[in-house]
N, C-alpha and C positions, 0 to 999 in steps of 0.2 A: 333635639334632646328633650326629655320632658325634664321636668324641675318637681321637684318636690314642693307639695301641695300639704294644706295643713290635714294631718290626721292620716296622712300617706305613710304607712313605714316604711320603714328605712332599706326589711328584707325584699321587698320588689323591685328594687332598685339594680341596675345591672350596676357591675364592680367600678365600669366608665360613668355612669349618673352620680354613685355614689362620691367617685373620687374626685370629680369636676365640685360636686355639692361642696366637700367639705374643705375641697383646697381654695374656694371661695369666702366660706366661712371663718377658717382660723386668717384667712387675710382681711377681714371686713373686721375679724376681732383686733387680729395687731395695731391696726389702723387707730377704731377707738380708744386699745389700749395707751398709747402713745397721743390721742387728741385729749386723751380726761388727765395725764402729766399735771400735773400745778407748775407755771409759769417760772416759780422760781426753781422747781425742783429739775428744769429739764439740765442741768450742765451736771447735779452731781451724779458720781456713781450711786448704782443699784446698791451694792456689796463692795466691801474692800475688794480692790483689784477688779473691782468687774466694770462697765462700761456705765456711762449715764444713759437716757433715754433719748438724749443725743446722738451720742456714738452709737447706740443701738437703731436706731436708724438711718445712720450714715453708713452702718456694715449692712442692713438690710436693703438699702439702694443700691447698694453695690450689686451686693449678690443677687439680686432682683434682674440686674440686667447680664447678669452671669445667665441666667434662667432662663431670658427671652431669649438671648441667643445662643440658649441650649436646643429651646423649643424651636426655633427658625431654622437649625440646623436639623434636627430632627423633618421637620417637615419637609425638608429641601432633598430630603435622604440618606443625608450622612449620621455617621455614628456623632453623637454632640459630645463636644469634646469636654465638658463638664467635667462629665463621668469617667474622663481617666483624668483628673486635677488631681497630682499630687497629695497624697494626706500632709509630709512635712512643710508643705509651703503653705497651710490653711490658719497658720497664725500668723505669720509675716504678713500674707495676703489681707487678712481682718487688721491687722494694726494700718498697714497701709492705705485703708478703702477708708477708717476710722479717719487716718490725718487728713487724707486727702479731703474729706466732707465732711468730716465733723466741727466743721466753722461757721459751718452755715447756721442759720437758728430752727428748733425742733419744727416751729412750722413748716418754715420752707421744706426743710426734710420731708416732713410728711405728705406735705400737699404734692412734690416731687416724688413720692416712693406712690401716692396714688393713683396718679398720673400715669409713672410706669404702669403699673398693676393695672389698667384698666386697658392699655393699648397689649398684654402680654396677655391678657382675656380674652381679646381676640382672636389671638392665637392658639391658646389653647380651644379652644371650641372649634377651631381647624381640624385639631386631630383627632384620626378614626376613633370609633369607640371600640375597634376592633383592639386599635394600638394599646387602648387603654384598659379594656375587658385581660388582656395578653402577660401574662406571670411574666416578670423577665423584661417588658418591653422597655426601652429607651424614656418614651416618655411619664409609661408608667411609672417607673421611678424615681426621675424629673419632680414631677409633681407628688408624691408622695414625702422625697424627701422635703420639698418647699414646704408642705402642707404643715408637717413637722418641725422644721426650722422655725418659721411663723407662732406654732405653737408653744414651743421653747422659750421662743422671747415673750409672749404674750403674758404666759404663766408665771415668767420675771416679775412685769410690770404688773402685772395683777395683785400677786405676792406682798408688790409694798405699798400699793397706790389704791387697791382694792378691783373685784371682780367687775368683769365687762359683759355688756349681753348682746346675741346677736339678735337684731331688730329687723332681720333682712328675711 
């Protein structure tokens, strides 16, 4: 696959270069977004009601490994069954991924959410660019929505912690 090279734009890029690029990027940002946290600040919430930078990445290891074994199934040739997860069970599911790991300390989370991410990289670079060029396709939107998801939170913790840069 080529990689984007500096002074390369963005428009030569096929829609699988692009969307491998950037589903890298917004994860290399979460990443730092949650390593620059202030030590004391990882346990409180973001916003009233809303999650600390804790739980924000005890819900994004979760669904991290929701992902890998969306993309594993995907590559094996089944429909991943991500993709028909319920919408009413996606708050129950986040409070439960929350308790279940949100005791751990922000570190550990992170260095554990990297870890995944970097074994689920491998996998992604499995799939065809065909799959991923393809409107519609399974993985396609796999990783589009992560891309996003990732982005979501990032722009949280940026929000109150201040802006991250990707150095990659």
């Amino acid at each position: 696959m080529r990689r984007r090279s500096a002074g390369q734009p963005d428009h030569e890029w096929s829609d699988a270069q692009r969307l491998r690029y950037w589903w890298q990027a917004e994860r290399d940002l979460l990443l730092q977004a949650l390593d620059a946290v202030p030590p004391d600040a990882a346990n409180a919430p973001l916003d009233e009601g809303a999650w600390s930078p804790q739980g924000m990445a005890a819900h994004r290891l979760f669904w991290e490994a929701e992902e890998r074994a969306a993309i594993e199934e995907h590559l094996g040739g089944a429909f991943p069954s991500l993709l028909d997860f319920p919408n009413g069970r996606i708050d129950s599911t986040n409070a439960a991924a929350v308790d279940s790991l949100g005791d751990r300390q922000l570190t550990a989370l992170v260095r554990a959410l990297g870890d995944l991410r970097s074994r689920t990289a491998t996998l992604v670079e499995r799939v065809p660019d065909a799959d991923l060029n393809a409107q519609g396709n399974p993985a396609r939107i796999l990783l589009g929505v992560a891309l996003e998801h990732d982005r979501e939170h990032r722009r949280e913790l940026e929000a109150r912690f201040g802006a991250t840069r990707n150095d990659s």
